[in-house]
TORSE-823063 format. One record per residue (C-alpha): x, y, z; residue in three letters. Coordinates in steps of 0.5 Angstrom, whole numbers, padded with zeros to 4 digits. Example, Ala and Ser with C-alpha at 12.3 -4.5 7.8 and 13.67 -1.06 7.14 Angstrom:
BEGIN
<site><u>0025</u><v>-0009</v><w>0016</w><r>ALA</r></site>
<site><u>0027</u><v>-0002</v><w>0014</w><r>SER</r></site>
***
This chain:
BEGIN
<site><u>-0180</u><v>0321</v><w>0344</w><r>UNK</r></site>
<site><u>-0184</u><v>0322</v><w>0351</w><r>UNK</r></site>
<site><u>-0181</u><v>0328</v><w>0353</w><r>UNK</r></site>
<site><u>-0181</u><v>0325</v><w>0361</w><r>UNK</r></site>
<site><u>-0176</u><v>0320</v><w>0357</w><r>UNK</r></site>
<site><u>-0169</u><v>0320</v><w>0361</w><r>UNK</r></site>
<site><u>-0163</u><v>0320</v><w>0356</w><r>UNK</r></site>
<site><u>-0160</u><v>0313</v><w>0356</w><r>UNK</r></site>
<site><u>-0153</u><v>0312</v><w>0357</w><r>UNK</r></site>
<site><u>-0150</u><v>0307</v><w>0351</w><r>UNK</r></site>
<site><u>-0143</u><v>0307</v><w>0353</w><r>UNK</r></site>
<site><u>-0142</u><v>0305</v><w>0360</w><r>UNK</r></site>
<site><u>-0137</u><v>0309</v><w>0364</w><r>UNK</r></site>
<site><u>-0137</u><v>0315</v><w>0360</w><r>UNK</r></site>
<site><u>-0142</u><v>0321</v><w>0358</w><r>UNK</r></site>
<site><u>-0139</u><v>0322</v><w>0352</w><r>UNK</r></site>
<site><u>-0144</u><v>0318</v><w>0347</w><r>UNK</r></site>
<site><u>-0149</u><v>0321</v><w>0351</w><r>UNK</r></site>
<site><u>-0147</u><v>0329</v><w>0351</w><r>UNK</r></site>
<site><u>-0148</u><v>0327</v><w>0343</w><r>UNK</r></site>
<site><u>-0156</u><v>0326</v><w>0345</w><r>UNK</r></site>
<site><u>-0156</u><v>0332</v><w>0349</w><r>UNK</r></site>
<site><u>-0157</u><v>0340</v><w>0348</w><r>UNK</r></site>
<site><u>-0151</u><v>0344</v><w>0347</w><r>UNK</r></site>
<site><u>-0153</u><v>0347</v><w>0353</w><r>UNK</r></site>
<site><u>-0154</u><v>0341</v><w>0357</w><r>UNK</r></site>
<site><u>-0147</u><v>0337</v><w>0355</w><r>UNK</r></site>
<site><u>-0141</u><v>0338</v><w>0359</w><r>UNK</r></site>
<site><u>-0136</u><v>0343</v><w>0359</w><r>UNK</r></site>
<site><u>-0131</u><v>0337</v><w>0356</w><r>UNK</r></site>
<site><u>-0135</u><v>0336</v><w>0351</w><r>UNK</r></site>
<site><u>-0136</u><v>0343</v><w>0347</w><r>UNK</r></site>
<site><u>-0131</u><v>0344</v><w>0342</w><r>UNK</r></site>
<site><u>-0130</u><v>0351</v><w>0343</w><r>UNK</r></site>
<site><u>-0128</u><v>0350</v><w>0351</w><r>UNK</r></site>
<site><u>-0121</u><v>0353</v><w>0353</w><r>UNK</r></site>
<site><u>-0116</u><v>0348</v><w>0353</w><r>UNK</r></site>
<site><u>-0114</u><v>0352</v><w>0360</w><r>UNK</r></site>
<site><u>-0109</u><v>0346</v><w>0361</w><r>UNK</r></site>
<site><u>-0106</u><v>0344</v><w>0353</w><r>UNK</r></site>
<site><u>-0101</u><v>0338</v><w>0350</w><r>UNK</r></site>
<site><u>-0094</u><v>0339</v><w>0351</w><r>UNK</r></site>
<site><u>-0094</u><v>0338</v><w>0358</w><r>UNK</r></site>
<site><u>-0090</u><v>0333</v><w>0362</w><r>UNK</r></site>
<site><u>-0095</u><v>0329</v><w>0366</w><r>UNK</r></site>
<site><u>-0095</u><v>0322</v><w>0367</w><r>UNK</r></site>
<site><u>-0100</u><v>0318</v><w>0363</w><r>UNK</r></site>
<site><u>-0105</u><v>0318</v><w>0366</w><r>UNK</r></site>
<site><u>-0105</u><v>0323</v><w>0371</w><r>UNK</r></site>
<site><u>-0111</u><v>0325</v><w>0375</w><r>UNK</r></site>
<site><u>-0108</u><v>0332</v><w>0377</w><r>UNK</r></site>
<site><u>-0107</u><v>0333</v><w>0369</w><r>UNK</r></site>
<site><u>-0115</u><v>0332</v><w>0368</w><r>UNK</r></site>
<site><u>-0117</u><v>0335</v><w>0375</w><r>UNK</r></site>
<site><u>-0113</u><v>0341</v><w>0372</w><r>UNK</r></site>
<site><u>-0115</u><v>0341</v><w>0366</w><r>UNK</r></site>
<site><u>-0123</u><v>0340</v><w>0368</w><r>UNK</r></site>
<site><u>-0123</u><v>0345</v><w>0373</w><r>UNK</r></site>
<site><u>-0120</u><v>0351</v><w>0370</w><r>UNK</r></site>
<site><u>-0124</u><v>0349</v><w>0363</w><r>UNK</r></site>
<site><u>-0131</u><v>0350</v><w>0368</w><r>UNK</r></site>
<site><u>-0128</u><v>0357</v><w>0371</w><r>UNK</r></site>
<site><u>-0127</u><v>0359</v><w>0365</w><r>UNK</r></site>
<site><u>-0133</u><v>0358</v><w>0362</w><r>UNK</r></site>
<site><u>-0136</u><v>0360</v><w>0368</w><r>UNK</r></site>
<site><u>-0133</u><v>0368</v><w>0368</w><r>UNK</r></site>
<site><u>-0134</u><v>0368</v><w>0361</w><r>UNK</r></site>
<site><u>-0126</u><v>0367</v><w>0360</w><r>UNK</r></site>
<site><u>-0124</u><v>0372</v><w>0366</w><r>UNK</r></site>
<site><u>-0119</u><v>0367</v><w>0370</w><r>UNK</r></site>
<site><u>-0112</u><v>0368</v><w>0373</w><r>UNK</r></site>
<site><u>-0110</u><v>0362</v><w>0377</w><r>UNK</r></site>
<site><u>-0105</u><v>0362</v><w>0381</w><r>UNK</r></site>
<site><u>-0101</u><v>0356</v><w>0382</w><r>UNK</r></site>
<site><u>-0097</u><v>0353</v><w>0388</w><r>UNK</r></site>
<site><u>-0090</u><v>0350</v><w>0387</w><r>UNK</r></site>
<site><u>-0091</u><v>0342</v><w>0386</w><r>UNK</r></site>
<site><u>-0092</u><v>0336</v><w>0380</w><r>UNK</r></site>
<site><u>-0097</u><v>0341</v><w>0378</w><r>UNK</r></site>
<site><u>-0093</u><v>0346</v><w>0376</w><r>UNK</r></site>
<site><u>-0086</u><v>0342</v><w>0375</w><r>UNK</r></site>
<site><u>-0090</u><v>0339</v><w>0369</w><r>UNK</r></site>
<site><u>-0094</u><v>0344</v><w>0366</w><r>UNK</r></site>
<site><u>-0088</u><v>0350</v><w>0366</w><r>UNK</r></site>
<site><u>-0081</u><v>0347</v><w>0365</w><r>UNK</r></site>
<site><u>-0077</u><v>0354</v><w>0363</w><r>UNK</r></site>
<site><u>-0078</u><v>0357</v><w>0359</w><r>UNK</r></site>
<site><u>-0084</u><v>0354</v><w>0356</w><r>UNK</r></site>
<site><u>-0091</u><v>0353</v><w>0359</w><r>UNK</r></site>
<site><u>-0098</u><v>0349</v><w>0357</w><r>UNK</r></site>
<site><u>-0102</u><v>0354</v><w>0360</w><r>UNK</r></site>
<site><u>-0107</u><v>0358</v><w>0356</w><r>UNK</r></site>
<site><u>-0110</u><v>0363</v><w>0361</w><r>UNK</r></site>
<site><u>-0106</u><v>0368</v><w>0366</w><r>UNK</r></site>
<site><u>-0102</u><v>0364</v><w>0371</w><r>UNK</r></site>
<site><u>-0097</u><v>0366</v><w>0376</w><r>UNK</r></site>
<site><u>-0093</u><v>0361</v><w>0380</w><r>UNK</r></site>
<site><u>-0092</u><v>0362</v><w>0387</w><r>UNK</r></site>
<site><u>-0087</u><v>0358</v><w>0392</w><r>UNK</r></site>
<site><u>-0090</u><v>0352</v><w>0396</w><r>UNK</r></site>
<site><u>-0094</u><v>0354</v><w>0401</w><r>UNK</r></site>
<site><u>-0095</u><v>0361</v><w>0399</w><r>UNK</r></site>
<site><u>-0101</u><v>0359</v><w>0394</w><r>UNK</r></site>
<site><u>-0107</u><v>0363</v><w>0397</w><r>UNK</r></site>
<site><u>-0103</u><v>0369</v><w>0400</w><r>UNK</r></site>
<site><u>-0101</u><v>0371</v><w>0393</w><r>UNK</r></site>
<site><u>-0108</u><v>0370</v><w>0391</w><r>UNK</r></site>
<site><u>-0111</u><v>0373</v><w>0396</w><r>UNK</r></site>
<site><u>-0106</u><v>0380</v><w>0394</w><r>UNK</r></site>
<site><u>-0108</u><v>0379</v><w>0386</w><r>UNK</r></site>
<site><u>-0116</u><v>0379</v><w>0388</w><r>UNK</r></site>
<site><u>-0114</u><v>0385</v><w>0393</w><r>UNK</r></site>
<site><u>-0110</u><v>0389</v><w>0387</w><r>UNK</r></site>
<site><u>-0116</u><v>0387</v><w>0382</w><r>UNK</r></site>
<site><u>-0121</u><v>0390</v><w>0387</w><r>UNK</r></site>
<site><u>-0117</u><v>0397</v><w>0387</w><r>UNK</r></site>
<site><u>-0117</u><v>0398</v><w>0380</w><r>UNK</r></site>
<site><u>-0124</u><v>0396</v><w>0380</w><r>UNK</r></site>
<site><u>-0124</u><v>0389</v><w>0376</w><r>UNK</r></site>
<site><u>-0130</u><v>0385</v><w>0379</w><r>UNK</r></site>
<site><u>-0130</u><v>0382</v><w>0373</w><r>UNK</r></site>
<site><u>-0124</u><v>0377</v><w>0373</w><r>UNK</r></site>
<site><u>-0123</u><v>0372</v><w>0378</w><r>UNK</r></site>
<site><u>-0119</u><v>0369</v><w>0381</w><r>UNK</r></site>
<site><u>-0116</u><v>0361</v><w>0382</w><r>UNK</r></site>
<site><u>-0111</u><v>0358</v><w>0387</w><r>UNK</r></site>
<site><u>-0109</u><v>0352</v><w>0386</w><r>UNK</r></site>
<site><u>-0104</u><v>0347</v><w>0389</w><r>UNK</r></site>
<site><u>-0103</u><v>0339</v><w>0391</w><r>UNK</r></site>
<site><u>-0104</u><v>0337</v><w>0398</w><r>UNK</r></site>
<site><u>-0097</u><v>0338</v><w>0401</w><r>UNK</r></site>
<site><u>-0098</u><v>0345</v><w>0399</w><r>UNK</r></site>
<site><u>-0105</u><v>0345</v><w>0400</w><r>UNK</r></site>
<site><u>-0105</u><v>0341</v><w>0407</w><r>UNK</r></site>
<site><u>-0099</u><v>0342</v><w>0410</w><r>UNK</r></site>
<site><u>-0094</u><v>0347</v><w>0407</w><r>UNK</r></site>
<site><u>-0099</u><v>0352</v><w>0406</w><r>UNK</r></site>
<site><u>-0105</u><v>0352</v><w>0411</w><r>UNK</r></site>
<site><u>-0103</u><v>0357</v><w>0415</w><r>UNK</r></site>
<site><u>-0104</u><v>0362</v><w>0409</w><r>UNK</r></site>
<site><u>-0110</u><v>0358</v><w>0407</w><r>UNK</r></site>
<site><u>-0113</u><v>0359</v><w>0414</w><r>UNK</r></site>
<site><u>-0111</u><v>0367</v><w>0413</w><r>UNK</r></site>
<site><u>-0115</u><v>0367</v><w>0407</w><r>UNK</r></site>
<site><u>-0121</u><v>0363</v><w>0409</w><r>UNK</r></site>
<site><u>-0121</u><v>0368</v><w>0416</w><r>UNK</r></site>
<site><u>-0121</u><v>0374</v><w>0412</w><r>UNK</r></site>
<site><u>-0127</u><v>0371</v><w>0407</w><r>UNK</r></site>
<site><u>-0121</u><v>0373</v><w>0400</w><r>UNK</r></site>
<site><u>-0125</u><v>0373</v><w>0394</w><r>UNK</r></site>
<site><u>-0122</u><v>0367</v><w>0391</w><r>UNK</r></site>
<site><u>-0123</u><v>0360</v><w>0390</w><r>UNK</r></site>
<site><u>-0118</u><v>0356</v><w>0392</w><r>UNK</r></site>
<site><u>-0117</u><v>0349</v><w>0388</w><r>UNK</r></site>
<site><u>-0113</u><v>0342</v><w>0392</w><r>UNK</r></site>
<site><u>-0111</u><v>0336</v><w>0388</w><r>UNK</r></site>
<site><u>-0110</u><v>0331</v><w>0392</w><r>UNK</r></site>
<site><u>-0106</u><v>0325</v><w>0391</w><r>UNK</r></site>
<site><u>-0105</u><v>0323</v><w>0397</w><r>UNK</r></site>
<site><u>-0097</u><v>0324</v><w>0397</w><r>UNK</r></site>
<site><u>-0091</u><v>0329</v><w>0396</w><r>UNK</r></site>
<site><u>-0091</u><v>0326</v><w>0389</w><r>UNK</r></site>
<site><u>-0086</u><v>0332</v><w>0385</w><r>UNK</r></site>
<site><u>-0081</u><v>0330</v><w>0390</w><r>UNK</r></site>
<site><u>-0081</u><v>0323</v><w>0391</w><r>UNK</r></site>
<site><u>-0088</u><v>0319</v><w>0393</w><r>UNK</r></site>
<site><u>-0086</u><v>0322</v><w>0401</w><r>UNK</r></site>
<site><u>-0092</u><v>0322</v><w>0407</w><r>UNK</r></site>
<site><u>-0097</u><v>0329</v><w>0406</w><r>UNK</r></site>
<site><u>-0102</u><v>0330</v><w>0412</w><r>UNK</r></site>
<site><u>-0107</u><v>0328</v><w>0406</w><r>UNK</r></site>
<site><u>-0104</u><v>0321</v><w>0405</w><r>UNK</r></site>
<site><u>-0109</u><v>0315</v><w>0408</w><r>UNK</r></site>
<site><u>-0107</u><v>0310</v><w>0413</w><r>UNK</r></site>
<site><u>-0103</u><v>0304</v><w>0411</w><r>UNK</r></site>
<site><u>-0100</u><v>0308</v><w>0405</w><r>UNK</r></site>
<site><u>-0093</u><v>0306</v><w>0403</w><r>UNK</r></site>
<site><u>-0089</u><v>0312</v><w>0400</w><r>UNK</r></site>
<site><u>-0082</u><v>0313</v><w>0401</w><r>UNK</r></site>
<site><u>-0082</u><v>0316</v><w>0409</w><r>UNK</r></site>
<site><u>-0088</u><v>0310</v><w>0411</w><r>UNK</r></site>
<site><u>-0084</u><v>0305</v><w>0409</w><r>UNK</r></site>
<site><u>-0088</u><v>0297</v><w>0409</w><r>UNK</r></site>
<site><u>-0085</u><v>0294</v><w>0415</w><r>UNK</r></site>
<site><u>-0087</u><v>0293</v><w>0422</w><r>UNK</r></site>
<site><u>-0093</u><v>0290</v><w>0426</w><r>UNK</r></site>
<site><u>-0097</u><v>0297</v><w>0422</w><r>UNK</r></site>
<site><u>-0093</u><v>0298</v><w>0416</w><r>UNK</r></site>
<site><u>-0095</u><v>0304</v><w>0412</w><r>UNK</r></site>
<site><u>-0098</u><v>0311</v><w>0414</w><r>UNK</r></site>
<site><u>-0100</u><v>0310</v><w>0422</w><r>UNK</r></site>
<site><u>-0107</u><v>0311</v><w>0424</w><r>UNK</r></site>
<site><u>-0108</u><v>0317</v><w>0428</w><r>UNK</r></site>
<site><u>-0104</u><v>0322</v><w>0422</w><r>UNK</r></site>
<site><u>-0106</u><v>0326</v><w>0418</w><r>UNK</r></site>
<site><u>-0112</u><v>0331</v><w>0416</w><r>UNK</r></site>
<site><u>-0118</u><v>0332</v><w>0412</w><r>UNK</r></site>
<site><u>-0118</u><v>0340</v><w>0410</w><r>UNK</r></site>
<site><u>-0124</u><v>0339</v><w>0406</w><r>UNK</r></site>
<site><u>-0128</u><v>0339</v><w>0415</w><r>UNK</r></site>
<site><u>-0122</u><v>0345</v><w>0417</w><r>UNK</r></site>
<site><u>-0126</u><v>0349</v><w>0411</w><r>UNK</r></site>
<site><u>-0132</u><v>0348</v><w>0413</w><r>UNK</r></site>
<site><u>-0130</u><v>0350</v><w>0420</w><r>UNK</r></site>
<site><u>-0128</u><v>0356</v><w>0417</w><r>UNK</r></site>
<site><u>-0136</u><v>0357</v><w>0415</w><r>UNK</r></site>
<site><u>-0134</u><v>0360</v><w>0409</w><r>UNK</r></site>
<site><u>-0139</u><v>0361</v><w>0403</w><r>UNK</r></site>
<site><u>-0137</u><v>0354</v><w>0400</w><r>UNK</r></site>
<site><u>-0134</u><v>0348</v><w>0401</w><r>UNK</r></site>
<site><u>-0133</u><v>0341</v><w>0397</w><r>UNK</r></site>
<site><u>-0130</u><v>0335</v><w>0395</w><r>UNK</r></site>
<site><u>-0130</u><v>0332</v><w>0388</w><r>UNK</r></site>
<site><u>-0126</u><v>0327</v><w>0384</w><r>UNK</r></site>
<site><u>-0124</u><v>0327</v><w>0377</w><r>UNK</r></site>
<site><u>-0129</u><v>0320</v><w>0376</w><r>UNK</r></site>
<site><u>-0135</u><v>0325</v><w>0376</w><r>UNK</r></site>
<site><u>-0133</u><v>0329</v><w>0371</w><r>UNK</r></site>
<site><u>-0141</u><v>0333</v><w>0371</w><r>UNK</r></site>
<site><u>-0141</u><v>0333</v><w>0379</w><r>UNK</r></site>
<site><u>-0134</u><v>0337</v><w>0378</w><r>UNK</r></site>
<site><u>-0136</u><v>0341</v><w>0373</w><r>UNK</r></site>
<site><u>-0143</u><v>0343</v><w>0377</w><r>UNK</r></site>
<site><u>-0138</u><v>0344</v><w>0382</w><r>UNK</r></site>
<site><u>-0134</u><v>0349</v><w>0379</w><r>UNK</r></site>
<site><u>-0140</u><v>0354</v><w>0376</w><r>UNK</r></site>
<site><u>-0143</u><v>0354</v><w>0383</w><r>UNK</r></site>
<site><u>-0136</u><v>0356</v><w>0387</w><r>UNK</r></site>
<site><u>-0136</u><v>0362</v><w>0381</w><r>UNK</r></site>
<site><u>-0143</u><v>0365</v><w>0382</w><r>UNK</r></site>
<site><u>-0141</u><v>0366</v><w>0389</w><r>UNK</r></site>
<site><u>-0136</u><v>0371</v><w>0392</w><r>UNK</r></site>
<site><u>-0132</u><v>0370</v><w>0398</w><r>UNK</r></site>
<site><u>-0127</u><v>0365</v><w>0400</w><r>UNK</r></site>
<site><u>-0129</u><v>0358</v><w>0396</w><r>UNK</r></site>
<site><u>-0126</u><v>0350</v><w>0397</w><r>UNK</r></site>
<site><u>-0126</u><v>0345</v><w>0392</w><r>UNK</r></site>
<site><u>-0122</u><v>0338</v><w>0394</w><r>UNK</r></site>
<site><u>-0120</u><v>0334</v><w>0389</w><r>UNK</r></site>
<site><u>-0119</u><v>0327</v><w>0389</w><r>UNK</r></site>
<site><u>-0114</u><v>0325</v><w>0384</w><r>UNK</r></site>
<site><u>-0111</u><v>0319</v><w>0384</w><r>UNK</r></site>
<site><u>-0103</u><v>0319</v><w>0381</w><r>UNK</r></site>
<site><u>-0101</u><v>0312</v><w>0377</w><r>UNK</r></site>
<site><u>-0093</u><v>0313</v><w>0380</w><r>UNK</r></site>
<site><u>-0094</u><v>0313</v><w>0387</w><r>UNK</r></site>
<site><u>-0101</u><v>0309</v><w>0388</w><r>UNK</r></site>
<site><u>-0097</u><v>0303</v><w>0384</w><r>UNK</r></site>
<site><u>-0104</u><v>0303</v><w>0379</w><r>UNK</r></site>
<site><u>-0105</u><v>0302</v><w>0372</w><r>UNK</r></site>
<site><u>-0105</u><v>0308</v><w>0368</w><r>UNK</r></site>
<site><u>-0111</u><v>0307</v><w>0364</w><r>UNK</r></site>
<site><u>-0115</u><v>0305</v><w>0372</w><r>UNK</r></site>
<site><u>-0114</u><v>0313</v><w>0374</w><r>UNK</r></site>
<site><u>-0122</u><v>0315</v><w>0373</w><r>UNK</r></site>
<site><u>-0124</u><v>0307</v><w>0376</w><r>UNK</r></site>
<site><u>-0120</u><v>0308</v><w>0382</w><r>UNK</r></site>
<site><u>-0123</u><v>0315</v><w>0384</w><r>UNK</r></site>
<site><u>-0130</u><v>0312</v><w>0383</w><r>UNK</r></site>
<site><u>-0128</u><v>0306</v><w>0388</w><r>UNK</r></site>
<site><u>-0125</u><v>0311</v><w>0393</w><r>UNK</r></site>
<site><u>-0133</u><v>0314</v><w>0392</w><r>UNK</r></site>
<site><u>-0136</u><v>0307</v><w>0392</w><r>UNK</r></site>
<site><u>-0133</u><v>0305</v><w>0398</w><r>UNK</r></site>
<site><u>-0134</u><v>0310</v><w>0403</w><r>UNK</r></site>
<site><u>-0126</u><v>0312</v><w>0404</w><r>UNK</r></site>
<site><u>-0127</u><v>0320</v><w>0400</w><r>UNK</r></site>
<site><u>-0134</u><v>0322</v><w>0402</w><r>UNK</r></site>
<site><u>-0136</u><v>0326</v><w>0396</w><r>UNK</r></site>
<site><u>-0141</u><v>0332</v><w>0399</w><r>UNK</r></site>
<site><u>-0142</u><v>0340</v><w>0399</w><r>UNK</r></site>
<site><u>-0141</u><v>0345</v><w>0404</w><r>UNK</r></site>
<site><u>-0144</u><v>0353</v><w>0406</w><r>UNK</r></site>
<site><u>-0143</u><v>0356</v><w>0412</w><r>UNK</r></site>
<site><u>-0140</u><v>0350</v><w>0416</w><r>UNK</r></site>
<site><u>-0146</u><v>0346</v><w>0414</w><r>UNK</r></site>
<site><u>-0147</u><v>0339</v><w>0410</w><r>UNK</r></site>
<site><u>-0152</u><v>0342</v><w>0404</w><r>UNK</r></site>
<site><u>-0151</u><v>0336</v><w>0398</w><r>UNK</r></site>
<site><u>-0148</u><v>0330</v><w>0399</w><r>UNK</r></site>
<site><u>-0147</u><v>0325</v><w>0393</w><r>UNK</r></site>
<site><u>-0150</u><v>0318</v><w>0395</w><r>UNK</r></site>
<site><u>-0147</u><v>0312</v><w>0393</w><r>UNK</r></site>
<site><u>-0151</u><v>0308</v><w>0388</w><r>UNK</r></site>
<site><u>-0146</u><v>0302</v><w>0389</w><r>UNK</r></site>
<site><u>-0143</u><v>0300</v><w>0394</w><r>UNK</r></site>
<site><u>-0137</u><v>0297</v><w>0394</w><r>UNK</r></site>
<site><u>-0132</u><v>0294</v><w>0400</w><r>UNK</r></site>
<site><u>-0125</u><v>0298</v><w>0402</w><r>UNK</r></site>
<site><u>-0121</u><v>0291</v><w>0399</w><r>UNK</r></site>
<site><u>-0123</u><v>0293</v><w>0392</w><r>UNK</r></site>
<site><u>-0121</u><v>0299</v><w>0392</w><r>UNK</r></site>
<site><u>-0115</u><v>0297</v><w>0395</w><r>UNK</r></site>
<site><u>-0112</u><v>0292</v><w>0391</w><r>UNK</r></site>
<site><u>-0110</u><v>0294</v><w>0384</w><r>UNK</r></site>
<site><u>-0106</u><v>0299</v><w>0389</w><r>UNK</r></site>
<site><u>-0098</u><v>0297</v><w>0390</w><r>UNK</r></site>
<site><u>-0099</u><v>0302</v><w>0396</w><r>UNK</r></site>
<site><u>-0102</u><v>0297</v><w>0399</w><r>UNK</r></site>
<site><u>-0100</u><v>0290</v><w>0397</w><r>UNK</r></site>
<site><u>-0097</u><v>0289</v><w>0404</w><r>UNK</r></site>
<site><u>-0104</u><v>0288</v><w>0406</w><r>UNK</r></site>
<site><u>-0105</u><v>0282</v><w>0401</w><r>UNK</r></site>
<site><u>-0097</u><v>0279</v><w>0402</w><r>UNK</r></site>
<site><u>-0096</u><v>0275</v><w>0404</w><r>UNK</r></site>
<site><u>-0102</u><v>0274</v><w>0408</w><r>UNK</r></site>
<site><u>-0108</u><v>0278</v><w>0408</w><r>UNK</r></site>
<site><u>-0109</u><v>0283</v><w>0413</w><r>UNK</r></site>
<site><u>-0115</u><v>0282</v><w>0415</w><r>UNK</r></site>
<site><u>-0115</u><v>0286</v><w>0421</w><r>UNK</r></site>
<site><u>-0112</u><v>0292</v><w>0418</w><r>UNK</r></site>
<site><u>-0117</u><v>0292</v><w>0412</w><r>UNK</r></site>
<site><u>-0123</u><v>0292</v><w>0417</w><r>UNK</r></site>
<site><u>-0120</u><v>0298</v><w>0420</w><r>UNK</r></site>
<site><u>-0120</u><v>0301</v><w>0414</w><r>UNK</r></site>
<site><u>-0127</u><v>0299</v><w>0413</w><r>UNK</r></site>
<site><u>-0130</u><v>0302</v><w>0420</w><r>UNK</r></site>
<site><u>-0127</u><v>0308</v><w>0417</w><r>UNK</r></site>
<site><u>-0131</u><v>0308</v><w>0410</w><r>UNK</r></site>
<site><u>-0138</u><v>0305</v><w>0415</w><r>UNK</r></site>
<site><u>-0137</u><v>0312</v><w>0419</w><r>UNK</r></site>
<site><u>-0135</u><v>0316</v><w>0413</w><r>UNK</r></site>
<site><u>-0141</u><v>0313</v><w>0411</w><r>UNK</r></site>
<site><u>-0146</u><v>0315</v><w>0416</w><r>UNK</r></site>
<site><u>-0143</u><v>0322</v><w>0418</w><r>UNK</r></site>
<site><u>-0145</u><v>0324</v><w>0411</w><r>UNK</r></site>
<site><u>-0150</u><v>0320</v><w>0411</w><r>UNK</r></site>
<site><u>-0148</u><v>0317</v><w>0404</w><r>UNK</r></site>
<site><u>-0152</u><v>0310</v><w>0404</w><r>UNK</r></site>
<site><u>-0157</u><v>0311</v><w>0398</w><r>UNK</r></site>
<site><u>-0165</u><v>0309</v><w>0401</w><r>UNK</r></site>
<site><u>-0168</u><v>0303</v><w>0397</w><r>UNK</r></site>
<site><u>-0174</u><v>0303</v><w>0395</w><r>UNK</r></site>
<site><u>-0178</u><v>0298</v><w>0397</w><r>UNK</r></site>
***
């Protein structure tokens, strides 16, 4: 075999008929037989919950990456709420929970209390959805940040307060139905205007790293992961991880849906060091927002009954300037 041949990808979507191609070095954490299970069977996540696999992903690379010297510390949320129901647990590494907001403060005191006893070899992760995360616990979130705490904080955002009934978050789009952005009205939906992108109020903060992810890119994220453990300091990763109950989507459509939120332009997939874009992942194939939109019941007002067009174009221009502020268009070579 020509040593300058790449690899070939037999099964579309999918690494794993290609990780059995590859050194074991080179395949993916999901892919070793001996990983960790950070996140095991029993828990009560949805089929086809993307916050489950972010979980799981996320901490099998940490764990990976710090030779298996992890504690997690996790928010009050869908997350917690499924995997911990008292008294059991699907947790397989040291994990504390913490209340809903205060999620980076105690993994700020957990990394202080590591550091007084000397144990720099044990790291530290915080975790939480976006409600905890966005806005509920940003106030801490920015005190870790400001005081550059040794920890890598985690959000796994499925654009709503799923734990408690699909309610508006600070990271839910415009247009969106949940319970609290009901589809009536002129502009039905979360309005426009609303909101936050945390992964920019990060890289405000000029921490060492910050980066957004999906569960579609499983190597990306993985990467992700290693890179933000090498590091020391404050660290940001957001994950997109879209959840079937409140988007209204099939459960086997997770990691398809994520990938078109990434195709369209509407969750920029990049990196950040000190305030500044480093890496930003380019889209091979673009696609427009409607695609993405419609396996979604969040969005079926804007298809019935009558098609939106002029809110649709809208939520275009948003992933056209996502697009050229990231610079995401890939080049075409002539």
């Amino acid at each position: 075999m020509n040593a300058a041949q790449q690899v070939k990808f037999y099964q579309v979507g999918s690494l794993a008929a290609g990780n059995r191609l590859l050194d074991p070095e080179l395949r993916s954490d999901q892919a070793d037989p001996a990983r960790s299970n950070a996140l095991t069977c029993g828990h009560r996540a949805c089929q086809g919950c993307g916050e489950a696999l972010g979980a799981r992903y996320v901490l099998d690379a940490a764990q990976r990456a710090s030779g298996g010297k992890v504690i997690a510390v996790n928010a009050t949320g869908c997350l917690e709420v499924f995997s911990t129901p008292y008294p059991q647990t699907s947790w397989q590494l040291p994990w504390l929970h913490s209340l809903f907001g205060n999620a980076p403060a105690v993994a700020s005191g957990v990394a202080a209390a590591l550091r007084a006893k000397g144990r720099t070899d044990i790291r530290v992760v915080g975790q939480g959805g976006d409600g905890g995360t966005v806005d509920i616990g940003l106030g801490c979130l920015s005190g870790m940040f400001e005081r550059n705490d040794d920890v890598l904080y985690v959000c796994y955002d499925n654009e709503a307060y799923m734990n408690t009934g699909v309610q508006r978050s600070g990271a839910t789009p415009p247009t969106a139905r949940t319970a609290t952005t009901q589809a009536v009205g002129e502009e039905p939906g979360a309005p426009f205007g609303q909101g936050k992108s945390l992964p920019l109020i990060a890289m405000a903060h000029e921490i060492p790293y910050v980066a957004t992810a999906t569960v579609a890119g499983l190597r990306d994220l993985e990467a992700k992961v290693h890179r933000a453990m090498g590091l020391r300091g404050a660290r940001y990763l957001h994950v997109l991880v879209p959840c079937p109950l409140g988007w209204g989507t099939a459960s086997c459509d997770t990691v398809r849906i994520a990938r078109l939120a990434e195709q369209s332009g509407l969750f920029p997939v990049f990196e950040a060091a000190g305030g500044e874009v480093t890496e930003v992942t380019k889209i091979r194939r673009r696609v427009p927002v409607e695609e993405y939109l419609r396996p979604q019941k969040r969005y079926a007002h804007l298809f019935t009954p009558e098609v939106r067009t002029d809110v649709i174009a809208r939520l275009q221009r948003a992933a056209d300037r996502n697009i050229a502020r990231f610079d995401l268009a890939e080049e075409v070579v002539s």
